[in-house]
Each structure stands twice: as C-alpha cells, then as structure tokens.
N, C-alpha and C positions, 0 to 999 in steps of 0.2 A: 538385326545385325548378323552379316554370312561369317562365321569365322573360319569355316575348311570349305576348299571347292569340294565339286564331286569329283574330278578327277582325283585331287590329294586319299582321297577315299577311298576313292576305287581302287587307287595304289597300292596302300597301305593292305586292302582285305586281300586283293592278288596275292602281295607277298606273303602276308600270312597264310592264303591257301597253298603258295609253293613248297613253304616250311612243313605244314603237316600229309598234305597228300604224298609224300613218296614210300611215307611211312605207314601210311593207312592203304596203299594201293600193295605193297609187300606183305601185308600182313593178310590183305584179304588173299591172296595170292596163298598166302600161307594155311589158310582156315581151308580153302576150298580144296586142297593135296593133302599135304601129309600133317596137319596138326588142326584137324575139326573141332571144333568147340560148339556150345551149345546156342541156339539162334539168340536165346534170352543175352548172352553175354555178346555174341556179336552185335545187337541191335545198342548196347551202351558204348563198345567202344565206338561205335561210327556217333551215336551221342554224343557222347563226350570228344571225337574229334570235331564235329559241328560246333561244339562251344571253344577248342582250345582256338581255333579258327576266328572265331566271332572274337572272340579275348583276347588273344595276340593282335588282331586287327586294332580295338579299342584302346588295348593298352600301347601300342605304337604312337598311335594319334596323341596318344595322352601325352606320353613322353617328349615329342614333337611340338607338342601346343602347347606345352606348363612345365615339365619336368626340366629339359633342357632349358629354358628362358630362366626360369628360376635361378639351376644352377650357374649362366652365365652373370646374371644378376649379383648374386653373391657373390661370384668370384671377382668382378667387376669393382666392384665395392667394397671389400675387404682387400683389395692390394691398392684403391686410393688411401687405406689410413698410413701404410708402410712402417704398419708395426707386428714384427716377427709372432708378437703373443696374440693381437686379434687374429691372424692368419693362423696360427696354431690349434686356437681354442674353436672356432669356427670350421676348419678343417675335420676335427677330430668329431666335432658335434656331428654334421652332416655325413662323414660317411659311417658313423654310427647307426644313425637313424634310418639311411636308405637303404643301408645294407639288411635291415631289420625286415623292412617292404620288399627286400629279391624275391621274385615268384619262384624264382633256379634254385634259393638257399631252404624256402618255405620247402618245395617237394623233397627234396634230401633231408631236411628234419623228417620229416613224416617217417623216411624208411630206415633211421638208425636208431634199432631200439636200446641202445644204451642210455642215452643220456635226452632227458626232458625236453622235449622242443625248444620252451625257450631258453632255457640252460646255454642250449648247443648254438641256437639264431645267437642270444646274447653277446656268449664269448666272442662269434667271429666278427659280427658287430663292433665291438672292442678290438680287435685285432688290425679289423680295416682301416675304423680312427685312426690309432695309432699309426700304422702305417702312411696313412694319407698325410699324416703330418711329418715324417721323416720323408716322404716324396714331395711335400712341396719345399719343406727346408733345402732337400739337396737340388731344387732348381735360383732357387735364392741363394744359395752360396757356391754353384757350379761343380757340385761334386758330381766323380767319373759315374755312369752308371751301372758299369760293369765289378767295377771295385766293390759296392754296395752289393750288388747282388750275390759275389763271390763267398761274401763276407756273412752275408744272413741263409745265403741253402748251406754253406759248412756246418752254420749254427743250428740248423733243422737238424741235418744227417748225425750230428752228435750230442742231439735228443734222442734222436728213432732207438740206440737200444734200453731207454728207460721208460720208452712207450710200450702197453701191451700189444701183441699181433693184430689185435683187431680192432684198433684205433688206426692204426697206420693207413691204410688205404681210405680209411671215411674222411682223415687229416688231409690229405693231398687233394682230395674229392674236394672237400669244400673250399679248397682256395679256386679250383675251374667255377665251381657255382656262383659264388658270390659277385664276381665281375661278368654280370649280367646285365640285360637289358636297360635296368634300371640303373643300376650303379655306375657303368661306365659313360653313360653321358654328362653325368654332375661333373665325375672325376677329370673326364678331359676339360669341361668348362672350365674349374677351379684351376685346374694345370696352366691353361692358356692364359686368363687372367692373372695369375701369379707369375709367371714367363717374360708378362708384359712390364714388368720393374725392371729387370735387365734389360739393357741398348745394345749387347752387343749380339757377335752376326751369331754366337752357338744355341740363343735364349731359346728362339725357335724350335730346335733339336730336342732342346733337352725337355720341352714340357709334354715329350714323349715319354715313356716309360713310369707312368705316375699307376697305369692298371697291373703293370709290372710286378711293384713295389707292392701296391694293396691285396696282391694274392696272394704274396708273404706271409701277411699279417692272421689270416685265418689257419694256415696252416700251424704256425709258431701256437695259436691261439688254440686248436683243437689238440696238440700235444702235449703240450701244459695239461689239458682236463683230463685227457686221456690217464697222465698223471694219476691224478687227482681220483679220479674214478674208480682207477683200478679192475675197469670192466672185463676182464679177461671172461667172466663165467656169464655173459650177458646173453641171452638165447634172443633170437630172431624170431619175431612174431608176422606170420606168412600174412601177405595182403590179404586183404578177403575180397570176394569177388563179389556182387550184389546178389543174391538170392531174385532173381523174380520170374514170373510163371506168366503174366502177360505186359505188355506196353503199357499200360496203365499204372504198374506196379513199379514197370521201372524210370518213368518217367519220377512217381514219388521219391522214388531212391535218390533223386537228383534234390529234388525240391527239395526235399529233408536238410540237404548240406548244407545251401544255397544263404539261411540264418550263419550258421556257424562262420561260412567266409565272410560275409557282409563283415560281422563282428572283429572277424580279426584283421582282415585288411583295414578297416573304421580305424584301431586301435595304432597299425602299422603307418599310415601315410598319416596321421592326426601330428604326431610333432615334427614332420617336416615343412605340414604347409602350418602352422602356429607359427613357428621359427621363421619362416620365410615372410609371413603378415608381419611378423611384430620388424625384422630386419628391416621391410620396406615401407613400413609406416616410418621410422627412423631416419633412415639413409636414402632407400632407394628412390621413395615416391613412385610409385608409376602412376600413368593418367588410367581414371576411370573404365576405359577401354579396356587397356591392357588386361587390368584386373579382372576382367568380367572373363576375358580370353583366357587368362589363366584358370582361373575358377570352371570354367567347363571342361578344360584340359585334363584336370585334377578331377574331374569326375570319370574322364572318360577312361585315366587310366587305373581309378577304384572299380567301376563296373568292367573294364577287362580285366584286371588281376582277381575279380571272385570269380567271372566264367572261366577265365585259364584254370584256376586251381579247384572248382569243382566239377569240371572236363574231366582234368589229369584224374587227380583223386576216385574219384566214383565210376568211372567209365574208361581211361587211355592205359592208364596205368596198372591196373588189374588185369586186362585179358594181355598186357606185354609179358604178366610175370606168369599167366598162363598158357602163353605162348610158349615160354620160355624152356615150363614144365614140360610141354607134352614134346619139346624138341630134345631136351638131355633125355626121356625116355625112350626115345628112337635107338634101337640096334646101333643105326647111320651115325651117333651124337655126332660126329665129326662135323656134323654139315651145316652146323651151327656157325663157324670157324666162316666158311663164305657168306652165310648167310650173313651177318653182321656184319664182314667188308661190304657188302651190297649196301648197307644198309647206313655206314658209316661214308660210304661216296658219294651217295646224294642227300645226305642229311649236312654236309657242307657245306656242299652246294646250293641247297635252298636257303641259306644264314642268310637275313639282308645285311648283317654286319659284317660279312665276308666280302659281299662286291663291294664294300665302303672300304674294306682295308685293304683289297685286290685296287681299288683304282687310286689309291693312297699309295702305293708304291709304285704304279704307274708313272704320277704323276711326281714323286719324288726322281727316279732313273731316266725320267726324258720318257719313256716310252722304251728304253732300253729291255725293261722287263716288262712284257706286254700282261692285260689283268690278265686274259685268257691264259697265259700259259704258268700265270701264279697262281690262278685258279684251281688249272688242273695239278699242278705238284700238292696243292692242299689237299684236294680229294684223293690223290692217290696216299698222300701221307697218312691221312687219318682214316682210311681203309685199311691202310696196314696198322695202323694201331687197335681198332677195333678188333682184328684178325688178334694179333698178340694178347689182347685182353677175351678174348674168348678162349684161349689156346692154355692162358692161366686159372678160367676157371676149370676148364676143363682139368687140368695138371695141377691145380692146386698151389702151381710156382709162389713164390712170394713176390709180393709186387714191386721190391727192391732189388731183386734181380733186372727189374727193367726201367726204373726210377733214377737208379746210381749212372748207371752207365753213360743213359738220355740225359741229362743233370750236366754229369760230368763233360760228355762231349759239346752240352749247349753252352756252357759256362765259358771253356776253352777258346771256343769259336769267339766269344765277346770280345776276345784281345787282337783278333785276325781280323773283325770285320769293322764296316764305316760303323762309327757309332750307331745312326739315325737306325739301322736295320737293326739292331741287337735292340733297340728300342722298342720296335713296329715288333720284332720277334717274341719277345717277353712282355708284351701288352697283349698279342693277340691268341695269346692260350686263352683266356677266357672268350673270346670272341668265336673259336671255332665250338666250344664245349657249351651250342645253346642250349635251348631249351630245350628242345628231341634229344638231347645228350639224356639226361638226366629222368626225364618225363616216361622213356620209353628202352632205348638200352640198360640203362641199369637195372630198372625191372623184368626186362628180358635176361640178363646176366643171372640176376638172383632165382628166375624159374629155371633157369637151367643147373646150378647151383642147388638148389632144394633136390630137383630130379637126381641127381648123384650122390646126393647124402653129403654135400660135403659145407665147408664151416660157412656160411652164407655173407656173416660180417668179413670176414680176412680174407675170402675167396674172389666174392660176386664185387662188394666193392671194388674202386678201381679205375672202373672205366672211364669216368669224367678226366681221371687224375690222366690217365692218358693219351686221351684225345688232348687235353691241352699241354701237353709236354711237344710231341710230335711240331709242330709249328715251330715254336722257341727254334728247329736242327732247321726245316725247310727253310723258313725266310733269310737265315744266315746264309746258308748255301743262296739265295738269290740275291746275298747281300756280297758275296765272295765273288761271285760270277758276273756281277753289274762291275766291283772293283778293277777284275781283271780285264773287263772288256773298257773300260776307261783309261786304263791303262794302255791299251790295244791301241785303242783308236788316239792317243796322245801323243803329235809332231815332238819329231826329237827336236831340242834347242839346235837350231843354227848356230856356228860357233861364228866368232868375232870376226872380224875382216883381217884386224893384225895375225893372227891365229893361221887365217887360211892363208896370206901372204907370206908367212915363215912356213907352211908346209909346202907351198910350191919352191920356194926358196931353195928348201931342202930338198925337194924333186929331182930341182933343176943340177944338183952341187950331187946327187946321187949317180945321177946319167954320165957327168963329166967325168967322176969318178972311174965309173965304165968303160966307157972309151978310153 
C-alpha cells in the first residue's frame, strides 16, 4: 500500500531544505570572514543542519498524513455531540497534550535555566488548553475578537510589574513558540469543526483567530510562574559546544543524544495518539486503511521531532550561540544589527506557513492584495524586528519599551480594520516565529549577549517575542489598504428617477429664474 507519492516528498524535503539553507549558507559565509571557528564545531553545525533538514522533512509529512486528519477527526466529532462541555473538555485536553509535543516549545525549554523543563512545557501546556477552550467558546457564542483580545493583553501588561525582569521576555517568547508547526494544524481543524455549528454567513470568519487566542494562554501561563518562582537571581548556564578532536567523536556526540530524544518524544506524542485510538474506537471508526495511514504518519512525525531536536541540540544551536560570541567581541559589534535583519528576511521567507497565509489573504482580497507583495512587507517587517531586537541586546533596552507600544498600536488597529484581517493578524505571529526563529537566533542573540557581559535572561531573550509581534501591525495595514481600495473601487448608488426628475425640475425653475 503507497501512502505518499514521491513527489509529495520531494516537496516536503525542498521545503525543509529552503528553511534551513539560508541560515546555514550565512553563517558559513560568516565562519569563512570575520567570526572563524574551529573545523570540529563547523563539521556538527552542517550535522546537525543535515538532520534539522531530514526532520523538518519527516515531521511535515507526519503532520500532513496523521497529525492534521487526526485533528480534523476530532473536531468533526465533538461538534456532532453539540454539547458545550464535551467540546470544552476535549478542547482543553488536546491542546494540552500537543502543545507538550512542540518541537519550538521543547528548544526554548532547553535554554531557560530558571525554571525545570517540564515545570515550564507543563504550565504553557495548561495555558494553551485553557485558552483553546475560551477560543472555541467565543466562536460558539459569536464573541467580537477583538474585544477579547483587548481585554486579556490589558490583563498580561498589569501582571508585567509583579513579574521579575527576567521572566518577562522568556513570557512573550513562549507564546510565539508554542503555536508551532505542531499546534497550529489541530487548532485550526478543531476551529473549523466547531465553526461548522453555526449557519450563519460570519461562522467562517470567525474560526479564525483561535492561534490568536492560544498564545495568550502561555504568556498569562509563564507570568503567573515567573510569580511564583521568583527567579530574579537565576544565572544562565552558557550552551556547551561538543568537545571533539575527530569525525568519529563527533559523530558519537550525536548518537549519545539520539536515546534521550526517542524517550522523550515516546513520552510526548504517547497521549495524543491513546486519546485519538480510544476517541475513534468510540465515535470515529475509521476503515482499516485509514488507520494504517495514520499510524505511519505518527511515526514519521516521531522520527522527525528526535532528528529536529537532536540537530538543534548537539550541533545547530551551539555554533549559533558561538557565533553569536565571537560577533559581540568584534570592535565592529554594531554589525550584528544587519547581520540579523539579513538573517530575519529570508528566514520568512523560507516559512512554508507563510506562503499558506501569503495566499490565504490572496484569496480572501480577490487578489487585491497580491501574495508577493504580502510576502515582501512580512520580510521586510520582521527584518526590522530582528534589527530592533539586536539593537536591545546590544542596549540592554527592556523589551517593554518595544512590546507596549507594538501591542498597543496592534490592538487599536482591531477596531479600524475588516475583522477577518485582525484575525489572519493575531494567528499569524506564531506562523512567522518558526523554527529558525528559536533554533538559531536566539542562540545567536544570547552569544552576543554573554560577549558583552550583559544579563543573558532579560537581555538575549526576546526575540521570538518580536518577530511575532511585527505581523499582528503589517497584516492590519494590508487589511486598512484592501478596505480603502474597496472602497475605491465601490459605484456611488444611483439615485432614484423621482429624485433626478425634481432636480431637473429645479434646474429648469433656476434658469427661468435668471432670465
């Protein structure tokens, strides 16, 4: 039985070589000038981007063959019972669970050493549920989405001063993480399924903004601990880079890991497919087939989420934060600042879930707003975000100098633009902040960070937070500019014939007047 062509395949590993070569072709670009490092560590990063490659390939597939069917299944099925509590408790279970399995959420635990990996995956975990269940509730009872959103970032911003400083940026961080590869395909399935109870014409609309909503929940989630923790005095434990002296040695440096991931992804995807058996032994039934298609899916995106994350881990993400180092020690540090918009313009552009929401608003405007040119205002946008978050480690600024303001002006915008765009805007902050987001800037941020001596949690953190902010302001402004040009092009009403007959009337009773 064939269950993928080879073209589907061939797809899939393209686009995942799009994703990481722009990032590995800069960096060697960077090894060979001004920031040399030794051949042992360059021979792991090009390792380890060979496997993030292989693994983003797998894990796509996965997603595509099991992950996504799954979730539409569910969501299918739990808005036939049309009862608010199974859709609640179902809701809340599932984006527990996958949010647990985010390969984007797993590498951000790794690098915050305050608070225990699974402490930190847990809570946002909990965060997500909960959110996901106030996102499907407000497509079930038609609440504005902008109301809600207004209503829960006040409620963050007057948290932030009973957070310590160095909670704060890791909080913003992990809500861009979390609605990742994995998370945001269940999310929309459960959205559209739940959508489909409503008849009327706005149902559609609104079971947008459901990733929105769910990157609320981790922030809210990581504040509260931050709370709790009290980690103000929590020291930063530098990556370590693998030690080896031949090929050999570093080749084991991989294999060594390679148990550790099995285990924990095993432990991570184990109660979402349980949950999903026992659901469809119940309700769903699929045919034998199906089952079989599913069950290779679910493997293929276990064996790419352990090469993704012991790629990153062992090999991608050490020589970024030594990269990162030998550039804050440069005289020049300044030229970190371009380097990173370089680095943030085509790290966009390679997202496959950017050309998905590029021709999603295509296809929403007529063609009014063409992808290409939504394309390019994202890449320019989140080049100058990367620009600004390199300009704060450098400066030390606080990341609320740039959070308040961006917030505030996205918020605003909610009440001026078509709904559907404040929708597509506030889902797709985690759609630009993929996996290179996280994998490789941030560790580039925090070596340059370490090189200046300066606080590596309050500083370096950040950058995920604003790469996905930046989007929320652009897609509005192409949602302002689609309105006005609708506008534009809208025939004025013809007036009445009585109407135009009393104004000639009047014409005629004007001229007479004259004479």
């Amino acid at each position: 039985m064939r269950l993928l062509s080879n073209t589907v395949i061939k797809e899939k590993f393209i686009e995942a070589l799009r994703s990481v070569l722009p990032i590995t072709v800069i960096v060697l670009l960077l090894c060979f000038s001004i920031t040399p490092i030794d051949s042992g560590a360059l021979l792991a990063f090009l390792f380890g981007a060979a496997l993030l490659v292989v693994g983003t390939a797998l894990f796509s597939l996965g997603t595509e063959t099991a992950m996504m069917p799954m979730g539409e299944s569910i969501g299918t099925q739990m808005t036939k019972s049309r009862s608010i509590v199974i859709v609640a408790l179902v809701s809340f279970f599932m984006g527990l669970t996958i949010t647990i399995s985010e390969p984007d959420l797993q590498v951000l635990a790794n690098q915050v050493p305050m608070i225990p990996n699974m402490i930190l995956i847990g809570s946002v975990g909990l965060g997500v549920g909960l959110f996901l269940v106030v996102a499907l509730l407000r497509i079930l009872f038609g609440i504005p989405l902008a109301k809600l959103l207004v209503g829960f970032y006040i409620l963050i911003f007057l948290l932030v001063p009973f957070v310590p400083k160095s909670f704060l940026a890791v909080a913003f961080d992990s809500g861009g993480v979390t609605t990742g590869p994995m998370t945001v395909p269940f999310i929309l399935a459960l959205g559209i399924g739940v959508a489909a109870i409503r008849a009327d014409r706005q149902a559609e609309n609104d079971s947008f903004g459901l990733v929105a909503l769910g990157s609320i929940g981790p922030i809210l989630a990581v504040l509260i601990l931050g709370m709790m923790f009290r980690a103000e005095e929590a020291s930063f434990i530098p990556i370590a880079l693998p030690k080896t002296a031949q090929s050999t040695e570093m080749a084991w440096s991989f294999l060594e890991e390679f148990p550790h991931y099995f285990n924990e992804m095993a432990m991570a995807l184990l109660p979402i497919v349980v949950f999903f058996y026992i659901y469809q032994a119940f309700t769903i039934r699929l045919s034998l087939r199906r089952q079989v298609r599913l069950f290779v899916g679910v493997l293929y995106t276990y064996l790419g989420l352990v090469l993704f994350l012991t790629g990153v881990n062992v090999g991608f993400m050490p020589v970024g934060n030594l990269v990162g180092q030998l550039l804050g020690a440069l005289p020049y540090r300044w030229i970190v600042v371009p380097i990173g918009m370089v680095m943030g313009y085509f790290i966009v552009q390679a997202e496959p879930a950017v050309h998905v929401l590029n021709q999603q608003v295509e296809e929403i405007t007529s063609g009014a707003i063409s992808r290409r040119a939504l394309g390019q205002s994202l890449s320019i946008a989140i080049a100058f975000s990367i620009g600004l978050a390199m300009i704060r480690v450098l400066s030390g600024i606080s990341i609320l100098w740039f959070l308040i303001p961006g917030y505030t002006i996205a918020l605003v915008m909610a009440f001026f633009v078509p709904g559907i765009f404040t929708s597509i805007a506030f889902d797709s902050g985690g759609v630009a902040s993929g996996p290179m987001t996280a994998t490789f800037l941030l560790p580039l941020s925090m070596g340059v960070c370490e090189a200046l001596g300066g606080n590596v949690v309050s500083d370096a953190f950040g950058v995920v937070a604003m790469v996905a902010m930046m989007p929320l302001i652009t897609i509005q402004i192409t949602g302002l500019i689609y309105a006005r040009k609708q506008r534009a092009e809208q025939p004025e009403p013809e007036a009445p014939d009585e109407i135009i007959e009393a104004e000639e009337t009047l014409g005629a009773d004007e001229d007479i007047i004259e004479l």
